[in-house]
N, C-alpha and C positions, 0 to 999 in steps of 0.2 A: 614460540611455535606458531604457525601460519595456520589459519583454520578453513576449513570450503561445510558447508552444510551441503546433501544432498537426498534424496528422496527419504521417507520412512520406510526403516525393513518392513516387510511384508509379516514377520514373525509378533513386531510390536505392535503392528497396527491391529492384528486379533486378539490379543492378548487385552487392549483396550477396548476393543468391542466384546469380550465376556465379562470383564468385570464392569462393566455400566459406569455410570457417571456419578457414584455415590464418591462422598470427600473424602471418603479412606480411599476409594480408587483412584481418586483422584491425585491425593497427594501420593500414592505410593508410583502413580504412572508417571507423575513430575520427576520421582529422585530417579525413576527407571530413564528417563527422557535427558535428565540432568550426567546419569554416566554413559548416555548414548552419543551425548555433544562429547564429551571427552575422550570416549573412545573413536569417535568418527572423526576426531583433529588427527586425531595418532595415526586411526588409517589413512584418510586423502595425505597424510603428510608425508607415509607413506608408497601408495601406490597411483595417488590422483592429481599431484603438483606436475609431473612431466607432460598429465594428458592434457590439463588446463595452460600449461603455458605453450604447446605446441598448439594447439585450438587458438590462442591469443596472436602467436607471431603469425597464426595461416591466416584471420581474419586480419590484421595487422597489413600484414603483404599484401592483402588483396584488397583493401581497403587502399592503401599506399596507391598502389597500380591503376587503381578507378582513377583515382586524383592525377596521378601523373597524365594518364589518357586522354582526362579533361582538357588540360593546359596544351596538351598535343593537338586536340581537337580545337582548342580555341583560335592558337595561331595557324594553324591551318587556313581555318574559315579566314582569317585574318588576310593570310597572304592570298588566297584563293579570291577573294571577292577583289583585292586590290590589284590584283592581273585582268580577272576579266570581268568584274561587276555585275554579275550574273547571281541569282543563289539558286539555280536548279544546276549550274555545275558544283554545287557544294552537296548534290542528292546523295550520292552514295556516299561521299563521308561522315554524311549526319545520317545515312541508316546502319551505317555499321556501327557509329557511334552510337545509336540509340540501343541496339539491338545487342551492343555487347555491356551498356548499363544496366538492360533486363535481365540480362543470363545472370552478370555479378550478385545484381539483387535476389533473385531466386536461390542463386547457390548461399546467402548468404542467409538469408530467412530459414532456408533448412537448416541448417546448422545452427544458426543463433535463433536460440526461442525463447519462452515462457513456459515453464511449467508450473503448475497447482501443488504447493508441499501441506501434508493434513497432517505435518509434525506438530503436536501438542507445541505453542508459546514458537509457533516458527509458520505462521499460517498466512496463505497469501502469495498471488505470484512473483516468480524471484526469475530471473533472467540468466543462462548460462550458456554454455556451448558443448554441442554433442556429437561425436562422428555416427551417423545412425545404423549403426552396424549389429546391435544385439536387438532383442525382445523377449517379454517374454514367454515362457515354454510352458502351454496352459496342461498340458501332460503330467509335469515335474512342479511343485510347487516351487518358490522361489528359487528356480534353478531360472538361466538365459540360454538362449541360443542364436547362434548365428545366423543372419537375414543377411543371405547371398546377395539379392535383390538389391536392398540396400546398399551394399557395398559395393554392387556393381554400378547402382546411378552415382555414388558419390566418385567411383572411379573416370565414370563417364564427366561430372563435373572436374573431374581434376586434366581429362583430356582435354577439355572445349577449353577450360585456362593456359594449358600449354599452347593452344591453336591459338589461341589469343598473342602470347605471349609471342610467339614464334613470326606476326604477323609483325608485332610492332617492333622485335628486335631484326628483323630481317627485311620485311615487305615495305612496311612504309619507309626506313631508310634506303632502299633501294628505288622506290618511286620519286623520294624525295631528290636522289642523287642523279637519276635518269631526269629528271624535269630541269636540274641544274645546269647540267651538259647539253641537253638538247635548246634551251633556251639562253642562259646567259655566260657558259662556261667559252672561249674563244677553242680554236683547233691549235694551240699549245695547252689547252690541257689547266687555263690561268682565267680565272673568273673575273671577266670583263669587267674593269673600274665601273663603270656606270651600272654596271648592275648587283654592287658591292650589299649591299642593304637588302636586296631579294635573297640571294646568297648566301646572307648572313644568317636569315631568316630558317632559310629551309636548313641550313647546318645544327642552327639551332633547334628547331622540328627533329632534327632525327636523334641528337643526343636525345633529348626526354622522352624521344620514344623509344631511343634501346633501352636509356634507361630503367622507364615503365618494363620494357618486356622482360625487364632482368629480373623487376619485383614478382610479376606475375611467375616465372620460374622459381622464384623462392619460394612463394605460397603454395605452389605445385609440390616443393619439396615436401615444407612445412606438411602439408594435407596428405600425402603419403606414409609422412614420418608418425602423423597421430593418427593415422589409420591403422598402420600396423600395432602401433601403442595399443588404441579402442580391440584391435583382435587378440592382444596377450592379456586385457585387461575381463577375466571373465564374468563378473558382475557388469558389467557395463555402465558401470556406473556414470552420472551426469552431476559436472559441477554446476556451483553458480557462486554470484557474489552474495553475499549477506554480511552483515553485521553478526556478530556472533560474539562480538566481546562477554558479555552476561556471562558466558558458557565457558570464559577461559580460555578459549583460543583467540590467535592474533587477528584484530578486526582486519576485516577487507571490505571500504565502504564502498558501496554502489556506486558508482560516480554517472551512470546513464550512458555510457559509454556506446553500448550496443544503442538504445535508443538515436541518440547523438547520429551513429552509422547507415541506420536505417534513414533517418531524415536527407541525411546527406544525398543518400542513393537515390530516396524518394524526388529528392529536388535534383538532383543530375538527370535521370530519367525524364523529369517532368523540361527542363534546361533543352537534351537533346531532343525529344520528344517536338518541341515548339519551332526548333530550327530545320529540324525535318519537316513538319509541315509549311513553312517558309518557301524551304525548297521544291515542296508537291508543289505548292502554290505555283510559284514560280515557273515549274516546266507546264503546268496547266495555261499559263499565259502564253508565254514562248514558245513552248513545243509544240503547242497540239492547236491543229486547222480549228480557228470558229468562225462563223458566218460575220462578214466585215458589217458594220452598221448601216442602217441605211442611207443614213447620211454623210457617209463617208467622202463622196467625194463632192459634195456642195456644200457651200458657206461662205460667207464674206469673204473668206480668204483665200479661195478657189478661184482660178480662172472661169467662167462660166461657157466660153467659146467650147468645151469640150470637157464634155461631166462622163468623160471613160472615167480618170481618177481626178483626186483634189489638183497634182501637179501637172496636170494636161493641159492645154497642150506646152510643151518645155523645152527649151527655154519661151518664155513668153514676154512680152513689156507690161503685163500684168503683173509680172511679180518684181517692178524696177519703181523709182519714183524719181522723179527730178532732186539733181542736188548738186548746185552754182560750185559748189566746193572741186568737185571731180574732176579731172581733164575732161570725161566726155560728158558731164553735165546730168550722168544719173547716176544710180545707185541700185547694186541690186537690194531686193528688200521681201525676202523669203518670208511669211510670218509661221514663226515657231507653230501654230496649230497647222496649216497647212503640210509641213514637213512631217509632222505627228501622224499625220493621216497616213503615209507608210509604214509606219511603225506599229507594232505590237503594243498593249497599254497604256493606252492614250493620258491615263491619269502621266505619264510619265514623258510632259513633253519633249522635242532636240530644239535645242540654239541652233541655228544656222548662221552663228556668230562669224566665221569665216569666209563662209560663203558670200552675207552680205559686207562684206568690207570690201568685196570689188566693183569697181565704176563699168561692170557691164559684165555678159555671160561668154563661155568659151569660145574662141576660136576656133577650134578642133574637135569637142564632143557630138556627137549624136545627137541627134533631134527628133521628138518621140508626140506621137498624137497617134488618134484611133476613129473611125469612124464605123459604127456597128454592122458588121453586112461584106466590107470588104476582103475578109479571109474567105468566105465562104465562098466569091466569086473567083477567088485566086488571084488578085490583085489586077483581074482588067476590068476592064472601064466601059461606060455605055456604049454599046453597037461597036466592041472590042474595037474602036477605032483609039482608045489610049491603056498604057497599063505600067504598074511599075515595073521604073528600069532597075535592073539589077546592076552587080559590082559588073557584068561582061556587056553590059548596055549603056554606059556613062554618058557617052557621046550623044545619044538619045536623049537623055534627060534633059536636053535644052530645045526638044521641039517640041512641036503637036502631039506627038504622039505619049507622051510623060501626061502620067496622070498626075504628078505632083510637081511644082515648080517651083525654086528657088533663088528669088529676085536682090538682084543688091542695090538698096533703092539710090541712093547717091551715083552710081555708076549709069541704073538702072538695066542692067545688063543682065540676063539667067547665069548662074552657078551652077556649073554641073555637079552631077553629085549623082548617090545610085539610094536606091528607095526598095525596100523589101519586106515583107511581113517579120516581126519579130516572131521564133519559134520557141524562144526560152521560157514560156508561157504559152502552149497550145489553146488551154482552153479560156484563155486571159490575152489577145494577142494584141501586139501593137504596131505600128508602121515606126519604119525606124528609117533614117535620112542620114545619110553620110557625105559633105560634100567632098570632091575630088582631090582638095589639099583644103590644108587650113584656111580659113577664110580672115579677111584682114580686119586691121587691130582697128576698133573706134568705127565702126562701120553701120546701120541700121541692115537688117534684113528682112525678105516675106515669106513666109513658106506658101500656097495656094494648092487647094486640093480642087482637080477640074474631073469632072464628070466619071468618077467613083460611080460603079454598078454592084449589086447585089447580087448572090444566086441566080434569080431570074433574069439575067440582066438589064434587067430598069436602073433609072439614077437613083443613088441611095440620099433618102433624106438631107439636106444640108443640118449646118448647125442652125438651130432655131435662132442664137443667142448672136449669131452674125448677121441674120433678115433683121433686128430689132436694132442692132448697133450701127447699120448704115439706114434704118428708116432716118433718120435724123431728124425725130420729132421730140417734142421736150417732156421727157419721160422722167417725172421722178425717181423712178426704181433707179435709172442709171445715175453714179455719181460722176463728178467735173469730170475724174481723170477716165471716166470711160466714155463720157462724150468727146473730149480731146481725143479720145483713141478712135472713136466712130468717128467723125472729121476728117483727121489724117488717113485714113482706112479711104472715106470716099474721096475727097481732095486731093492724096497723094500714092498711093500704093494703087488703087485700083485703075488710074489713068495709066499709071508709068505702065501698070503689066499687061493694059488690054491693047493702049498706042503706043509704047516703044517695045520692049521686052519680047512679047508675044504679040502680035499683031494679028494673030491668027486666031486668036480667040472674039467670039463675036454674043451676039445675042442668045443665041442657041445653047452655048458652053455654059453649064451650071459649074459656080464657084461654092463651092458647099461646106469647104472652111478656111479662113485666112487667120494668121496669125503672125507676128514682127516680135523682132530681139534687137536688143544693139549688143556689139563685142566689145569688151575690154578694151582697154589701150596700151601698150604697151608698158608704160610705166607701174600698172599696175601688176600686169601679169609677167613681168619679168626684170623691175627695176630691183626689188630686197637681192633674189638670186644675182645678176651681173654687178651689186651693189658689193656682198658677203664676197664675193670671187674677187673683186679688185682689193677691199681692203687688206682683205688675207695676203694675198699677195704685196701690198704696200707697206703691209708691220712685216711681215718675212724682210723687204730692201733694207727697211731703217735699219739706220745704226745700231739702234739700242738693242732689237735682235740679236744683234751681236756676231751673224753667218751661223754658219751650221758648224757645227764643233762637238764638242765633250757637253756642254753644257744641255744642249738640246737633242743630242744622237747618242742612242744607248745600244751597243751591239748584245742581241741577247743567248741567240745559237748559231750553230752551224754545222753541216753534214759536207763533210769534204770528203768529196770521193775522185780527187785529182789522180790520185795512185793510180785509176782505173782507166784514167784517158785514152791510154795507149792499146785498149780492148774497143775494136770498132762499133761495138754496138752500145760504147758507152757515148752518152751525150751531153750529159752534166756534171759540171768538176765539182761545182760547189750548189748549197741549197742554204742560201742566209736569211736568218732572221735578227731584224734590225727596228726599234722602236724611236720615233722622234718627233718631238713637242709641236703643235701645230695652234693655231689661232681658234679661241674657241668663241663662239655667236650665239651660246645657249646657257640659257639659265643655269642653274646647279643644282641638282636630281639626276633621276635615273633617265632611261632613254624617252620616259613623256613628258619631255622637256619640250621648251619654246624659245625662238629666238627673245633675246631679252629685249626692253622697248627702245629701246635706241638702237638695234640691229649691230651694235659696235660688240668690238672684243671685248672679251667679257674676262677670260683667260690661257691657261693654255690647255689642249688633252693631249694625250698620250696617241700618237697612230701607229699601229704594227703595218710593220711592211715584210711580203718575204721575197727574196732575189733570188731570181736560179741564173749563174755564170756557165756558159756551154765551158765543153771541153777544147773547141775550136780557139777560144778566146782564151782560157787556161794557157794551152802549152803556146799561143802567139801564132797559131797559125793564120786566123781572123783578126783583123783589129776589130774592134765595137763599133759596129754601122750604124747601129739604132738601138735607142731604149725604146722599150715597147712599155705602155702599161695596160696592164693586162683587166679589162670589166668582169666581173664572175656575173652569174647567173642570175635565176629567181630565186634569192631569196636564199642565197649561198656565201660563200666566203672567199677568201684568200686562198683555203686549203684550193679551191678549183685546179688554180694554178700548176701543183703539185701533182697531178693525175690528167694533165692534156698533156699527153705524150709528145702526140702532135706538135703541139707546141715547142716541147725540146728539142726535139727532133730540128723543127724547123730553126727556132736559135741555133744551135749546133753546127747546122749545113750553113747558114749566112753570117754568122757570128751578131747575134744578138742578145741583149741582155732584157730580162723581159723579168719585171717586179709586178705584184697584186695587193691591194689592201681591202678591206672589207667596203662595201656600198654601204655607208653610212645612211641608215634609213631605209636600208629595203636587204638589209644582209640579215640570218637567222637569228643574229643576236634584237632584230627589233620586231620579230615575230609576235611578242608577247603583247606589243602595242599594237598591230595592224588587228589581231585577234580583238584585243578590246573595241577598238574603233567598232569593227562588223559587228558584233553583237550585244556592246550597249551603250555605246558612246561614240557617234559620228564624229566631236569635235577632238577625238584623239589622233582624227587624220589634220590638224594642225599641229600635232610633235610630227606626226611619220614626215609633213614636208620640211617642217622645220628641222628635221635631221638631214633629209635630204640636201634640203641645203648647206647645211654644216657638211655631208659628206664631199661636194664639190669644191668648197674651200679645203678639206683635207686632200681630195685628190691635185689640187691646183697646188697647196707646197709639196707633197712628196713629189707632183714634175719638176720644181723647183731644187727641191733638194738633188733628185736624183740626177738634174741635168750638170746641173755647178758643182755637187760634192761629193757625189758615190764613188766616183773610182779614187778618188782622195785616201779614202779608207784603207784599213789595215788589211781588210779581207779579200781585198781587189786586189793584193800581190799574190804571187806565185815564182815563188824560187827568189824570193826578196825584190824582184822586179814588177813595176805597177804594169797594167795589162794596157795598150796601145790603142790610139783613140782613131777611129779613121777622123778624115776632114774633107765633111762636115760629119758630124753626126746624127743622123735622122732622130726626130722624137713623134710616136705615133702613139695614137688611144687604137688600141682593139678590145674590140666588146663584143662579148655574145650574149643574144638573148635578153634578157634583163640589163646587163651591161651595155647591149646596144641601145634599148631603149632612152637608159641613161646617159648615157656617155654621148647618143647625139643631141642631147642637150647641151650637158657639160662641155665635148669639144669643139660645137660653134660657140658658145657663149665666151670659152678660155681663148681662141682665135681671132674672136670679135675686140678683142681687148687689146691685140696687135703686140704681144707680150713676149712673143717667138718662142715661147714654150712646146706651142704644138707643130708640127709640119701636116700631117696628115690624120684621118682617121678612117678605121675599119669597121662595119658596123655588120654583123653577121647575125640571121636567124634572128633578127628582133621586127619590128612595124612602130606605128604609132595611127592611132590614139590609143591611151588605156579604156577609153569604152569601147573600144569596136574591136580591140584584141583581148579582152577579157574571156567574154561569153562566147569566144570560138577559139580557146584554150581547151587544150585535152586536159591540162591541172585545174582549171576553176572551179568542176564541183567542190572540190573542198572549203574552196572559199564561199561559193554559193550555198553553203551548207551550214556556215557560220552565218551570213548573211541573211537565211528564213529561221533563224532563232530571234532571230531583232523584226526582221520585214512582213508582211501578211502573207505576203506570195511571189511569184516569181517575177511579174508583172512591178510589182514595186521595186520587186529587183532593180531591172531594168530601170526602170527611172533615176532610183539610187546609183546606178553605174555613172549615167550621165553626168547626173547630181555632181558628184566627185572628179568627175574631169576636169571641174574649175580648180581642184585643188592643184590636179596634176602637172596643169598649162605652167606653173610654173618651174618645174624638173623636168618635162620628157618630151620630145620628139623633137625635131631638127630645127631652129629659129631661124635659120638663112631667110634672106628674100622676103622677110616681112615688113609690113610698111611700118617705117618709122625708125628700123634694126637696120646699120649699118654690115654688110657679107664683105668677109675678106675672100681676095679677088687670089689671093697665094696658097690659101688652104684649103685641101682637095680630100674628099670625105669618095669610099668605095663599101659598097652598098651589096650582100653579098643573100641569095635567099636559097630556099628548098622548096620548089612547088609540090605542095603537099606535106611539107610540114603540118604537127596537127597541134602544137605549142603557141607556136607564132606564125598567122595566117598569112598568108603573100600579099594577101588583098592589105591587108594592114603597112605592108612594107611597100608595098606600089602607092600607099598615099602617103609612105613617108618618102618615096622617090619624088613623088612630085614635089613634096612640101622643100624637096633640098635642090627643084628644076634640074634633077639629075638628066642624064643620058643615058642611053642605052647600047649594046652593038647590035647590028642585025641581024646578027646569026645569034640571038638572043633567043630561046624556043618561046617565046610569050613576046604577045603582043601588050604591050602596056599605053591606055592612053594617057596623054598626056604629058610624055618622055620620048624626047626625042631622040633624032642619032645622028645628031652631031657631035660626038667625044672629044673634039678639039676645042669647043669652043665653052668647055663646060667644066666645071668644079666638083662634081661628083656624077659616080657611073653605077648604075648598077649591073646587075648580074646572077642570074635565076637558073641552075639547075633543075630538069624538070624528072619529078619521080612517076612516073607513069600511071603505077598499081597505086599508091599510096596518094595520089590525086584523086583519081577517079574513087576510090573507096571514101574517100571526106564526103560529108552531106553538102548539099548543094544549100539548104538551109541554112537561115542565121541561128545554128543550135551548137552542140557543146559535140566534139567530135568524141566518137567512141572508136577509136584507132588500136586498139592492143597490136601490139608487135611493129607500129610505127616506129622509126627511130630518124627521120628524114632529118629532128630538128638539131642532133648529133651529129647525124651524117655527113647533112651538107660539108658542115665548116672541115672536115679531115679529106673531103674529096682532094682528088691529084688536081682537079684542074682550078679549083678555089686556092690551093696551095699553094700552085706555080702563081696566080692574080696577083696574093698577097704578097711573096718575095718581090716580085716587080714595083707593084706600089710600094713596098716599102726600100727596096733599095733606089728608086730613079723616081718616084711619084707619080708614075706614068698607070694610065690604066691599059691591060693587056685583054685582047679579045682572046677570052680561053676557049670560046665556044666554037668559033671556025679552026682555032690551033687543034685543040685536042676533042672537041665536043660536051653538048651538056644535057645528052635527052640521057635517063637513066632506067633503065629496066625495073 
């Protein structure tokens, strides 16, 4: 027999308070006390074993379910911190976690206690478990009654466990499953190879936490079940464990069980409790505005020409040093504290480990300096006789009347360029400089700020730090390398710009700040990319490749709806999806991966491609004029493809076959690293380009595949006959958007190789540079939003934009016609915009016209400088739709458009008369003046 000891009747314990503590009373209460143990084994064995074991399995479960919760919470954090490195996005996981270890512990301390037993030889607290549902009935001597009350919070405790329970078998597998799919899951539905190990993770996360929610429903049961038990049990009696051998019944040793439980909960509580504060911590740093130090932007490591911030003025030869190694003989040389100085918790320096690996500063990014005074004048100039030109004054910017100048000292010639307040920081603003195209590779420059006026219109103060670097007196405070800079400053910059350049500047003209960069040289900024693109394509010829066959071509589905051809509104027969083995350049991980150090093939990955076959080309009415490959978006996929109607449509009528594979490196599958990058680790934009560059060697074999092997295939028949090839067969990139962006890098640089892969390309709704079409995207607060979790303000923003165009120069915007880059004179790139787009700015795309010396037609409704209209004598054309209302509603500012209901940067590319462009470029390579044909002003 199993024995439980539980309180003394209420009948024995007076019966020993009238007869006193004399030893006859004494021994006679013992034998009384001696058949009270035996009679109390017989009853708990009768009526108190099912209350105590349901009490055991309900703490049991709930106990279970803490623990499982834990290890839920753990790998969470786990996987949470290793996406975005952050721990105030792990806030709410560690307050729910904390706050659901207090409820456990509470509900568990009412139930499991200690009470005081004043049983004669059973004295001392003993530990048991209670549903607290009786008391007693001070009316009725030893009679109980039911305490509603009671029963109601324990009920209320058994609902907040179901809520519990309910969250972790349903909610967090459901968060877990949506973060899957939005991040690493592809549009079949097939969890990206490279993000196998995240994926793993989070499947794993939701099993132990259905699991967990399964226990917490059993303890809900359990706690039900001994509830109703405690309401049929009318003494209400309360077990515990004891030793009670002595007494004849079967021992039940204490083993500390419940103690044990409380420790556990005490240390879980105290466990999430610590990582919640982590977390506060954490958003207390990153989240929330505090006063930047005062020394923020000075220090050894500071440019001193301009104490707006640490990285002013930028690019500078202050942040460069000589080094014999380089083509152009320097080195940029960012010092990690400097870069910090943008940054949020400076305990917490960046590398600017990529940055300085290049032999000089962008070509193509923005150029940022500040002088105090000049917003508030509105950017004119003393006795308004100079003021900055804007993106509609370019042609200005090279006289008298530019209050900022742009010198190329080798040439010694001005750069045109447009100059305007930064507004992405109103009450932090900056001047920000765009030249007219890319500026060439291995070059020195000067930027000269000339007679800058204040409010009042008087000259605004110069830089002090420029009167002191051209006194050219021997000042210790300056070291070699900024007397070297004072030297060149007075010996060579300031003769070329006062006697050749500008001549027009004399005595009177205050020069109030100067600063010089040198660019990149080619080899740096575009030798790994045209390097990754040739070999790809060199192990694809070899032999030991072996062609494209079985071994490397895996067909995986396909929606045949040829049945339907003969319905005119139908446009596509088939919609294939086809996987094949491509040259891989990166290490082995997931997508924050790097090219490995020898930039060589590494192995091979997996590339999904999906094909839509028109209906035209099905039944043979079309032969195949052209493969088209199709760019997706920002930061979108293949599926794009799938839903440009447009696009069918137009295959269909001209008989074209038009394939898409993801942008390796800027498709949604690498979202989870651009995320990391912004807010807390800049050097994770050396995977986003080092993907990039892998995506261009992916895209350069599937042209390869698709040119020599596609119609080869099983799927390319219809009615047992292969489908009919015209001769020749065009091969063109079209890009929207993001794809344009990319894809005009990609399709000069695959051109430049003379590989005959490409004939032409299409570049629609996209610009370049990524600084200067950033921050006048209608989509960038989000990313601006990520980006002031990491940055102090907007203002550092801004800097950080520039910052990172070094990374870009190597993936984006058109390489033609740079010095050193040989331009294929047979491949003709059409250049397609929406003025008034609020995505992708025109202005962006008019300096990517220039950067490709495109042409123009004259019945063009925009004047563009520096694009001519000579169309015969040129290699790419552009072509500007103008939206009227949707132009004039964009701010004339450099700020972030707030357009709702724009949709121009859709629009454009479906218009009838961009449509008719494209079928001509791509059938005859000719560009077609759509705007005198059909017109291009749009309502």
């Amino acid at each position: 027999m199993r024995g439980y000891s539980r309180v003394k009747p209420l009948e024995l314990e007076e019966e020993h308070e009238e007869e006193g503590d004399s030893p006859l009373s004494v021994a006679n209460t013992e034998n009384q006390v001696e058949s009270f143990h035996d009679e109390e084994c017989m009853y708990l064995e009768r009526h108190s074993d099912g209350h105590i074991m349901l009490c055991l399995f309900f703490i049991g479960a709930l106990a279970l379910s803490s623990f499982l919760s834990l290890i839920t919470y753990g790998l969470l954090i786990r996987v949470i911190l290793k996406l975005t490195g952050r721990w105030f996005v792990c806030g709410i996981t560690s307050f729910l976690q904390f706050s659901e270890k207090i409820i456990v512990f509470i509900i568990l301390k009412r139930i499991v206690r200690k009470e005081m037993s004043y049983s004669i030889g059973d004295v001392g607290s003993k530990s048991g478990c209670k549903i607290p549902v009786f008391e007693e009935d001070a009316t009725r001597s030893g009679q109980k009654r039911c305490n509603m009350k009671k029963g109601l919070y324990f009920t209320l405790d058994l609902t907040i466990i179901a809520g519990i329970g309910v969250a972790y078998t349903i909610f967090v597998p459901k968060i877990c499953r949506e973060v899957v799919n939005q991040l690493f899951r592809g549009i079949d539905g097939v969890l990206a190879y490279d993000w196998n190990h995240e994926g793993n993770q989070f499947a794993l996360i939701s099993f132990i936490s259905k699991l967990c929610g399964i226990f917490y429903f059993i303890a809900v049961l359990f706690g039900f079940v001994a509830l109703i038990f405690a309401a049929n049990d009318k003494d209400g009696r309360m077990a515990r464990w004891v030793d009670m051998s002595s007494k004849g019944c079967l021992a039940v040793k204490e083993v500390k069980l419940f103690r044990i439980l409380h420790l556990y909960l005490a240390f879980a509580c105290l466990f999430t409790g610590t990582l919640l504060l982590l977390s506060i911590r954490s958003a207390w740093i990153y989240l929330i505005d505090h006063p930047l130090p005062v020394d923020n932007n000075i220090g050894e490591y500071c440019d001193p020409m301009d104490t707006t911030e640490c990285l002013l003025p930028f690019p500078s030869s202050f942040y460069s040093l000589r080094d014999d190694t380089t083509e152009t003989g320097i080195r940029v040389n960012i010092h990690r504290e400097a870069l910090s100085s943008l940054f949020r918790g400076k305990h917490d320096p960046k590398h600017p480990m990529h940055v300085n690996g290049h032999d000089g500063f962008s070509t193509s990014g923005t150029i940022l300096f500040y002088l105090d005074g000049i917003k508030e004048a509105g950017g004119l100039g003393y006795n308004n006789n100079t003021r900055l030109m804007g993106p509609n004054n370019i042609e200005l910017s090279v006289g008298p009347q530019s209050m900022t100048l742009l010198l190329d000292v080798q040439s010694q010639e001005l750069v045109p360029h447009f100059a305007e307040i930064d507004y992405l920081d109103s009450d932090r603003p900056l001047i920000i400089i765009q030249s007219a195209q890319s500026l060439a590779h291995n070059r020195t420059y000067a930027v000269a700020l000339i007679d800058a006026a204040g409010a009042d219109g008087q000259r605004l103060q110069g830089s002090q730090y420029l009167v002191k670097l051209l006194a050219n007196k021997n000042d210790t405070y300056l070291s070699e390398s900024e007397v070297l800079r004072g030297s060149y400053y007075q010996n060579v910059i300031i003769p070329t710009l006062y006697n050749k350049a500008a001549p027009w500047l004399n005595g009177r003209s205050a020069l109030q700040l100067l600063f010089d960069f040198h660019t990149s040289s080619v080899s740096s900024q575009l030798g790994t990319t045209t390097r990754i693109i040739k070999d790809c394509l060199e192990v694809i010829e070899n032999e030991r490749w072996g062609g494209w066959g079985d071994h490397n071509v895996r067909f995986l589905d396909m929606v045949d709806s040829s049945d339907s051809c003969n319905n005119p509104n139908s446009a596509l027969a088939r919609i294939v999806n086809v996987e094949i083995d491509v040259p891989n350049f990166l290490t082995a991980g997931n997508r924050a991966e790097k090219l490995n150090a020898e930039n060589e093939v590494n192995t091979v990955k997996p590339l999904k491609l999906v094909v839509i076959i028109p209906c035209s080309i099905a039944t043979g009415s079309k032969p195949v004029r052209a493969f088209v490959d199709f760019g997706h978006g920002f930061f979108g996929s293949r599926e794009e493809l799938l839903y440009s109607f447009f696009i069918h449509r137009l295959a269909h009528e001209e008989g074209y076959i038009v394939y898409a594979s993801n942008w390796r490196g800027m498709s949604f599958l690498d979202l989870a690293v651009i995320q990391k990058a912004f807010i807390a680790n800049p050097n994770h934009l050396d995977s986003v380009i080092a993907n990039i560059m892998q995506g261009f060697a992916e895209k350069a074999a599937a042209q390869h595949f698709v040119t020599t092997s596609l119609v080869n295939l099983n799927f390319m028949q219809f009615g047992g006959q292969s489908v009919v090839k015209a001769d020749p067969v065009r091969k063109i990139f079209y890009g929207i958007s993001q794809g344009g962006i990319l894809g005009s890098a990609y399709s000069t640089l695959l051109s430049n190789l003379d590989l005959k892969l490409l004939d032409g390309a299409i570049i629609t709704s996209a610009g370049s540079p990524f600084s200067l079409l950033m921050s006048r995207s209608m989509v960038f607060p989000a990313y601006q939003a990520l980006l002031l979790t990491s940055l102090h303000n907007n203002r550092c923003v801004r800097i950080f934009i520039s910052l990172i165009q070094m990374y870009f120069d190597k993936v984006s915007g058109p390489l033609v016609g740079l010095s050193g880059f040989p331009e294929n004179k047979e491949f003709r790139t059409l250049i397609q915009a929406g003025i008034g787009d609020p995505i992708a700015t025109s202005i962006g795309t008019e300096v990517m016209a220039r950067d490709y010396k495109a042409s123009v037609f004259r019945s063009n409704p925009n004047l563009i400088y520096g694009v001519h209209s000579n169309i015969s004598d040129s290699n790419a054309c552009i072509t500007e739709l103008m939206y009227r209302r949707e132009f004039h509603e964009l701010p004339s500012e450099n700020t972030v458009p707030k357009a709702e209901g724009n949709i121009v940067h859709d629009l454009a590319r479906q218009d009838i008369a961009l449509l008719s462009q494209v079928k001509e470029f791509i059938n005859n390579g000719e560009f077609m003046d759509v705007c005198d044909a059909i017109g291009c002003m749009r309502e």
